[in-house]
C-alpha positions in Angstrom: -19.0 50.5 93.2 -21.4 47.8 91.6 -19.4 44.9 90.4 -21.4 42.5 88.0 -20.6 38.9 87.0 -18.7 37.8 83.9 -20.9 35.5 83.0 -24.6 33.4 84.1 -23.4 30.0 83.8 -24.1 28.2 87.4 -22.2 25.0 87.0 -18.5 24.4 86.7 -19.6 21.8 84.4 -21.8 23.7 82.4 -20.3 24.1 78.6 -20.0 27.2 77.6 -18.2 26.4 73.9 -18.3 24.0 71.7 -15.0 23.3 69.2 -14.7 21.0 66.5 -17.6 19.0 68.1 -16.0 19.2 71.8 -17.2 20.7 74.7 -15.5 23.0 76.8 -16.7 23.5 80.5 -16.9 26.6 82.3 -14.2 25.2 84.8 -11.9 24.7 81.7 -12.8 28.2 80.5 -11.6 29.9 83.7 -8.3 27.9 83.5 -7.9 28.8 79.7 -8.2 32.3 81.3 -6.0 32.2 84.3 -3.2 30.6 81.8 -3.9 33.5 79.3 -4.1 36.5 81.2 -0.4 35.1 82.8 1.2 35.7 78.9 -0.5 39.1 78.3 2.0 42.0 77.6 2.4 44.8 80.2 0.9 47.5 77.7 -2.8 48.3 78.9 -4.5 48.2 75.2 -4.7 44.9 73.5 -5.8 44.2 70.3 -7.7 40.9 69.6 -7.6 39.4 66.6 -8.2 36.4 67.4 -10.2 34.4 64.4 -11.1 31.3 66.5 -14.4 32.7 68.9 -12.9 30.7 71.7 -9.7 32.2 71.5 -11.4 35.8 71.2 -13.6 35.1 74.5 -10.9 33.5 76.4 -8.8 36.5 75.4 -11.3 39.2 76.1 -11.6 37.7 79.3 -7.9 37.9 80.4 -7.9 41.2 79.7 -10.9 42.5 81.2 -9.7 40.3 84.7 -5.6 41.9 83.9 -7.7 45.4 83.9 -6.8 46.1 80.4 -8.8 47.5 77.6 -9.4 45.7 74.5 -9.7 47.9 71.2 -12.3 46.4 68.8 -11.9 47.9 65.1 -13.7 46.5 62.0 -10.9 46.3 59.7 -7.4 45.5 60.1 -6.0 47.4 57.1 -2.1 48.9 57.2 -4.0 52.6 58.2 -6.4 51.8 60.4 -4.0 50.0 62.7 -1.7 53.5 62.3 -4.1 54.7 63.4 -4.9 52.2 66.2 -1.3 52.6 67.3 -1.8 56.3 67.6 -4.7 56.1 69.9 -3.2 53.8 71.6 1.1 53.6 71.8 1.2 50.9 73.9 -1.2 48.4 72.0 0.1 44.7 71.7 -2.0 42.3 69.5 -3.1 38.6 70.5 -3.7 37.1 67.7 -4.2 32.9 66.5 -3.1 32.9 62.7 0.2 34.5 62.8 -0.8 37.9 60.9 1.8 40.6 61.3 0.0 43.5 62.0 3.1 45.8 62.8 2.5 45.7 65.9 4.2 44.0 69.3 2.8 40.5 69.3 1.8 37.0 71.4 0.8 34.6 69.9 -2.5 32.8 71.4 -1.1 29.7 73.2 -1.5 26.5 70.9 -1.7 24.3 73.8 -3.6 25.4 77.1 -3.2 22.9 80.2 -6.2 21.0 81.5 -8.3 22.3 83.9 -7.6 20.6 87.7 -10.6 18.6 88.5 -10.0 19.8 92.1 -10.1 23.1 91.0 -12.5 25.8 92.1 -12.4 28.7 90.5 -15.3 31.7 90.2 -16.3 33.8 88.0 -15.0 36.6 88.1 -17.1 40.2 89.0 -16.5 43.3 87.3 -17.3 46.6 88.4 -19.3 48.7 85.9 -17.6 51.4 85.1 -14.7 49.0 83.9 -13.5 50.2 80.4 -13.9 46.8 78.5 -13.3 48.1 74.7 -12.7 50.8 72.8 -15.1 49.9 69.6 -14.6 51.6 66.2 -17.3 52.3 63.9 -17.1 51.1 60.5 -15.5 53.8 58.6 -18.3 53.3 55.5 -19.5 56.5 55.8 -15.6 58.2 56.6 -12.9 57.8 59.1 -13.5 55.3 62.1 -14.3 56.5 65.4 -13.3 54.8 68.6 -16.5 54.5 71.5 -15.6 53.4 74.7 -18.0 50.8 76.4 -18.0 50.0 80.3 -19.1 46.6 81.5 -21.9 48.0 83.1 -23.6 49.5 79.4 -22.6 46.5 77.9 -24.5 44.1 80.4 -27.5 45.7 80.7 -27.3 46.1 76.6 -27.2 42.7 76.0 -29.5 41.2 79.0 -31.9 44.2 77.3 -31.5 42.4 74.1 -31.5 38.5 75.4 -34.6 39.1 76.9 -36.1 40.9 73.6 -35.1 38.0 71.8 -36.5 35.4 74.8 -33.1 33.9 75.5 -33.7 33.8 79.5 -36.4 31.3 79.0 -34.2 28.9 80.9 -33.6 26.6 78.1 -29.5 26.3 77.1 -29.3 27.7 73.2 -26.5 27.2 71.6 -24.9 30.4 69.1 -23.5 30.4 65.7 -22.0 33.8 64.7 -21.5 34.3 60.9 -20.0 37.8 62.3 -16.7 38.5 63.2 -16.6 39.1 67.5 -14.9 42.0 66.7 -17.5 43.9 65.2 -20.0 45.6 67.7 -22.8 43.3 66.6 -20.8 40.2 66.9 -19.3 41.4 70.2 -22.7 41.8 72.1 -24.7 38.8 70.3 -22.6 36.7 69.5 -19.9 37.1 72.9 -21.4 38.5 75.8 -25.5 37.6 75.3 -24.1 34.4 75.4 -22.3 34.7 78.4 -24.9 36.9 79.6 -28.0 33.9 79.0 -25.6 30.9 79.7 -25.5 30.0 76.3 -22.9 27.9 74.5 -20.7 29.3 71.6 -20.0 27.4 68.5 -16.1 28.5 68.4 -15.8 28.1 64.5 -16.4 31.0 61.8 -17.2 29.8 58.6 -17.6 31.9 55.1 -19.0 29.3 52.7 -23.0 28.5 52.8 -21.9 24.9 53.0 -19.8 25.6 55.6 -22.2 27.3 57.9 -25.0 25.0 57.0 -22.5 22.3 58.1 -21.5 24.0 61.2 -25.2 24.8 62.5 -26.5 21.3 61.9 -23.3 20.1 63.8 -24.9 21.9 67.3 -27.9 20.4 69.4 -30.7 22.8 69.5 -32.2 24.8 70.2 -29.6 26.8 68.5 -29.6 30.4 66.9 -27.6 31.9 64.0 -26.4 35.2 64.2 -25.7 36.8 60.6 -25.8 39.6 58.2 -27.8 40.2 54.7 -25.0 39.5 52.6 -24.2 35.7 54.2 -28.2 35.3 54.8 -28.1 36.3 50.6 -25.8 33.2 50.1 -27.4 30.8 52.1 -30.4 31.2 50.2 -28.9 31.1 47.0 -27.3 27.9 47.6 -29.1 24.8 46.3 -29.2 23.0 49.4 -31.6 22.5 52.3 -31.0 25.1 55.2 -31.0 23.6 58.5 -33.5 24.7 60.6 -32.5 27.3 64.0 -34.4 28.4 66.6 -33.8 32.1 66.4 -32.7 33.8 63.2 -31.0 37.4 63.6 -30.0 39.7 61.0 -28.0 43.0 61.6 -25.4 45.4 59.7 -27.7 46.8 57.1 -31.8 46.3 56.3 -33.4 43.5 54.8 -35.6 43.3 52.5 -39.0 41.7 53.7 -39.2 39.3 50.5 -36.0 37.8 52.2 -37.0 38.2 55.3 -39.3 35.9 54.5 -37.8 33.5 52.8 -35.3 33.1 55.2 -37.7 32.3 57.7 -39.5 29.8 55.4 -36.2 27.9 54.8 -34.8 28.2 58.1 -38.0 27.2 59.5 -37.7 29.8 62.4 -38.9 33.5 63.2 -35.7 36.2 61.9 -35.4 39.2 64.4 -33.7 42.2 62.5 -31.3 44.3 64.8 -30.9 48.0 64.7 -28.2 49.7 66.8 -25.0 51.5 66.2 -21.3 51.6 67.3 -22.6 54.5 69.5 -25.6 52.9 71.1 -25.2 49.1 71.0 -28.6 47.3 70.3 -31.4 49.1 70.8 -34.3 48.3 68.3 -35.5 45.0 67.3 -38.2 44.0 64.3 -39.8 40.9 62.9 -39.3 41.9 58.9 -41.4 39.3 57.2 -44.3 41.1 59.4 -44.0 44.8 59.9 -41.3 47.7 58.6 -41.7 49.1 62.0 -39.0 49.1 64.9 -39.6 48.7 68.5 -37.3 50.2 71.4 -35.8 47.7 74.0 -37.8 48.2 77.1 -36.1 51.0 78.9 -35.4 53.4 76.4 -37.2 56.1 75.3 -36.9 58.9 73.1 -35.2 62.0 73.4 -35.5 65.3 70.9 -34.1 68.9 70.7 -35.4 70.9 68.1 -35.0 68.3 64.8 -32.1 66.4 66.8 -33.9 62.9 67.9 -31.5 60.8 70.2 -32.3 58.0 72.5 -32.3 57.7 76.0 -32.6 55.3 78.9 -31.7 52.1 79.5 -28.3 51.0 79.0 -27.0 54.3 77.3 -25.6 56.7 80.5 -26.8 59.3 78.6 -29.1 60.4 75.4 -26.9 59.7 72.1 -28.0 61.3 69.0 -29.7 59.1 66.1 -27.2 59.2 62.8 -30.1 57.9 60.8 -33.5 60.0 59.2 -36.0 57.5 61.1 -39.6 58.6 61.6 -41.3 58.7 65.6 -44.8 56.4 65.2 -45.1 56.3 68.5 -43.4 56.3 72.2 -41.6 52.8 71.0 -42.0 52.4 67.4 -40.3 54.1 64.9 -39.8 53.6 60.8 -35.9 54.1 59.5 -35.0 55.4 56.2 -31.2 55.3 56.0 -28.1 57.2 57.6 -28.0 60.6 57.6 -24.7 61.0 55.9 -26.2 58.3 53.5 -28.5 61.0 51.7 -27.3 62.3 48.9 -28.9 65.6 47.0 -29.1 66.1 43.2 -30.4 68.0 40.9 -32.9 69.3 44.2 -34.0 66.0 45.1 -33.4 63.9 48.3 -32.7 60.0 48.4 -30.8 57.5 50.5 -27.6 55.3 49.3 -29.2 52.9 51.2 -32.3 53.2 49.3 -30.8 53.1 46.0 -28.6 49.8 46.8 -32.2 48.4 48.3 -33.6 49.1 44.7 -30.5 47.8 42.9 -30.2 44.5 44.8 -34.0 44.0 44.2 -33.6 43.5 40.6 -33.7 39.7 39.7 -30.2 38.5 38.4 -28.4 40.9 40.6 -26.6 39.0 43.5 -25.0 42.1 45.2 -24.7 45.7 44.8 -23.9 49.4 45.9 -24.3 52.8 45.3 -21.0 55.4 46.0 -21.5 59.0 45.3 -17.8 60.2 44.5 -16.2 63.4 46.1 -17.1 66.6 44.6 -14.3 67.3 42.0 -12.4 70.8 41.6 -13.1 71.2 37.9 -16.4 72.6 38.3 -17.9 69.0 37.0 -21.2 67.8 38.3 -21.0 64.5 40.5 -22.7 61.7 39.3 -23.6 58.9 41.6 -22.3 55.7 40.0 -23.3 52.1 41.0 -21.3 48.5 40.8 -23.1 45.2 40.7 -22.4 41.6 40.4 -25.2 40.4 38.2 -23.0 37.6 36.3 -26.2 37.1 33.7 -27.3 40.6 33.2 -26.2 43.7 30.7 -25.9 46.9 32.1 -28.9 48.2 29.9 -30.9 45.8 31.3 -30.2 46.8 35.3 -30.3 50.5 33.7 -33.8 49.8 32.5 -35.3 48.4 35.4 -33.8 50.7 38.0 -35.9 53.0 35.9 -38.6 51.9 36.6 -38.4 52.4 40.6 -35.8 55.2 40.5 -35.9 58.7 39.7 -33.7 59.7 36.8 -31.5 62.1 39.2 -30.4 58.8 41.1 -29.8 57.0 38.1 -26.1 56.2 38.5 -24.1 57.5 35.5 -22.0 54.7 34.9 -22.8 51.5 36.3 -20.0 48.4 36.2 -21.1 44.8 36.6 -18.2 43.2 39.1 -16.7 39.8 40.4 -17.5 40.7 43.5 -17.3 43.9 45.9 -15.3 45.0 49.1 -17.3 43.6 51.7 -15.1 43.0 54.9 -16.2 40.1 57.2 -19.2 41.7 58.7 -20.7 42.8 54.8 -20.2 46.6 54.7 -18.0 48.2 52.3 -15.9 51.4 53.5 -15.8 54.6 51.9 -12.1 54.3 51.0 -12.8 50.9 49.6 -15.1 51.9 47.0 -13.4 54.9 46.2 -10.4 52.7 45.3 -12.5 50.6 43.2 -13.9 53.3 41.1 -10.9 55.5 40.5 -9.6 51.8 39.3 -12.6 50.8 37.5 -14.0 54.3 36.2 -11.2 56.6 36.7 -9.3 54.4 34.2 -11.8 54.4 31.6 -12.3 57.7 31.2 -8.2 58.4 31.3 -8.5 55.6 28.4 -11.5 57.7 26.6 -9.5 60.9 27.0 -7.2 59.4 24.8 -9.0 58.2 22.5 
């Protein structure tokens, strides 16, 4: 057995959070998970809803040193905690805002003692074949599907990563996540490259740009946000000045490089896009603003059967299969043109949803939008893709027209509906179910109404 530490911190004194403009040592930390770990239920799957980062890493930590398994999914919705409960019969949830979740639950203690200044704890070693989460995918493309990651893969993931990024420098950065640590983005970069660099988490979460620029200017540098398209989109929306980071990183879904680059001009700092997976962790990194090409983390390397192209090496035990139509440049670069289930056929022709929402969210005045290609129906109808955006200013002619212009008329969607706002869960992307909801209540309606009519 190899047993590797919980964290790179080499100082009982060395802060590894900060909340609401406090410190909190690594010798406090260890207490705060002692204390924790003490309360945990005797069922060996926990889920961790914690909202406060602190309270998610302190406990993730009690459970990984209890030997439990903490189960990570995306949403928190009525049927995907079924069908939580179903994987797992004996899951409890620790939770810090009270939520009833219909399942067995502890509270996250509202007061935890102070650490004994006499007190010398370690940090703890795990071996690496420890079972640390089960981590659902996302469910945007259908139903979630649980991955099981070992604290070996997830170290070697995310010190793979840190040093991409140049987080082992030596300097102390501190990290504010715009991402939920649930979510397998926010779970390696935000969680455990931080305890993986010695870095320092910023324990609050905020939604509003205000907020985050608020919470960012509130930590020393060098610092580094962590965050998706969609909160990147507001920020730079927002009349204000951005505060400027020391890293930028941007994952869940591509960016454009005209906000790639203004992001970086704003934020004053170079923005790193991830690519990985639920499946794979991180495993491809790019600087946007300078090149649509992808470069494999160090160790990995490409693995093909027939037209199947996976990746191998590294942190991934074995090769895992690519769900995305990406193009080989070379033995470490690659080009990525949207998920596999993402491409939708009509009429002959071949695009990508992702694609199409790229084009849609490109047309000035629109502030967010999406594509959803509807279920095929029994009627013998043809299936149109349809289209929703939030473009508060705009007419639907005028999106129509202008989509047009980049779009072939197959993948012109047939209707489109200007929204309030879309589905989005915390970490930006939009599942299946949720936008099938929205247009059986949006479109199905109308044409019941037209029908009668």
């Amino acid at each position: 057995m190899n047993y590797l530490p919980m964290m790179t911190h080499q100082s009982l004194d060395d802060v590894v959070a900060t909340r609401q403009g406090q410190g909190v040592t690594l010798r406090q930390f260890l207490a705060d998970v002692n204390y924790t770990r003490l309360l945990l239920r005797p069922g060996q799957h926990l889920l961790n809803n914690c909202q406060d980062c602190y309270h998610f890493m302190v406990g993730l930590a009690a459970a990984m040193v209890a030997g439990k398994t903490s189960l990570l999914p995306s949403t928190y919705t009525a049927e995907s905690v079924k069908k939580m409960v179903d994987f797992a019969p004996d899951l409890f949830c620790l939770g810090d805002d009270g939520k009833d979740m219909g399942l067995p639950y502890l509270a996250f203690p509202t007061v935890l003692p102070d650490a004994p200044v006499d007190n010398l704890p370690t940090i703890p070693h795990l071996d690496e074949s420890f079972p640390v989460a089960y981590v659902f995918t996302s469910g945007s493309t259908g139903t979630p599907v649980p991955h099981l990651k070992t604290w070996g893969g997830l170290v070697h993931s995310v010190r793979a990563e840190a040093q991409r990024l140049g987080l082992l420098d030596g300097h102390t950065y501190t990290v504010v996540g715009t991402v939920p640590p649930q979510h397998m983005y926010g779970f390696e970069s935000t969680i455990l490259m931080a305890w993986q660099c010695a870095a320092v988490i910023a324990a609050e979460r905020y939604f509003y740009p205000a907020d985050i620029c608020a919470g960012i200017s509130s930590v020393p540098r060098p610092r580094v946000l962590i965050s998706t398209p969609v909160h990147l989109r507001s920020m730079l929306a927002a009349d204000m000045p951005l505060p400027s980071v020391d890293l930028l990183l941007s994952a869940t879904a591509p960016l454009t490089r005209g906000l790639a680059v203004d992001a970086e001009a704003r934020f004053s700092s170079e923005l790193l896009e991830i690519y990985g997976s639920t499946e794979t962790g991180v495993v491809a990194t790019r600087r946007t603003s300078q090149t649509e090409e992808w470069h494999l983390l160090p160790e990995l390397s490409w693995s093909t059967e027939g037209d199947r192209i996976g990746i191998q090496g590294g942190h991934l035990q074995q090769a895992v299969e690519i769900g995305d139509s990406i193009e080989i440049v070379d033995e470490k670069h690659f080009l990525l043109y949207g998920r596999m289930e993402d491409l939708v056929n009509i009429a002959g022709k071949r695009s990508s949803i992702s694609y199409l929402n790229h084009q849609l969210t490109s047309v000035a005045g629109v502030l967010d939008g999406v594509f959803f290609m509807p279920d095929e129906s029994d009627d013998g109808r043809v299936t149109r893709l349809v289209a929703f955006a939030v473009a508060p200013d705009l007419e639907t002619e005028i999106i129509i027209e202008r989509l047009k212009q980049c779009v072939d008329p197959a993948f012109i969607p047939r209707p489109l509906r200007i929204v309030d706002s879309l589905p989005r869960n915390t970490t930006g992307k939009i599942s299946r179910e949720a936008l099938k909801t929205m247009a059986v209540a949006l479109i199905g309606k109308e044409e019941r109404s037209s029908e009668i009519l």
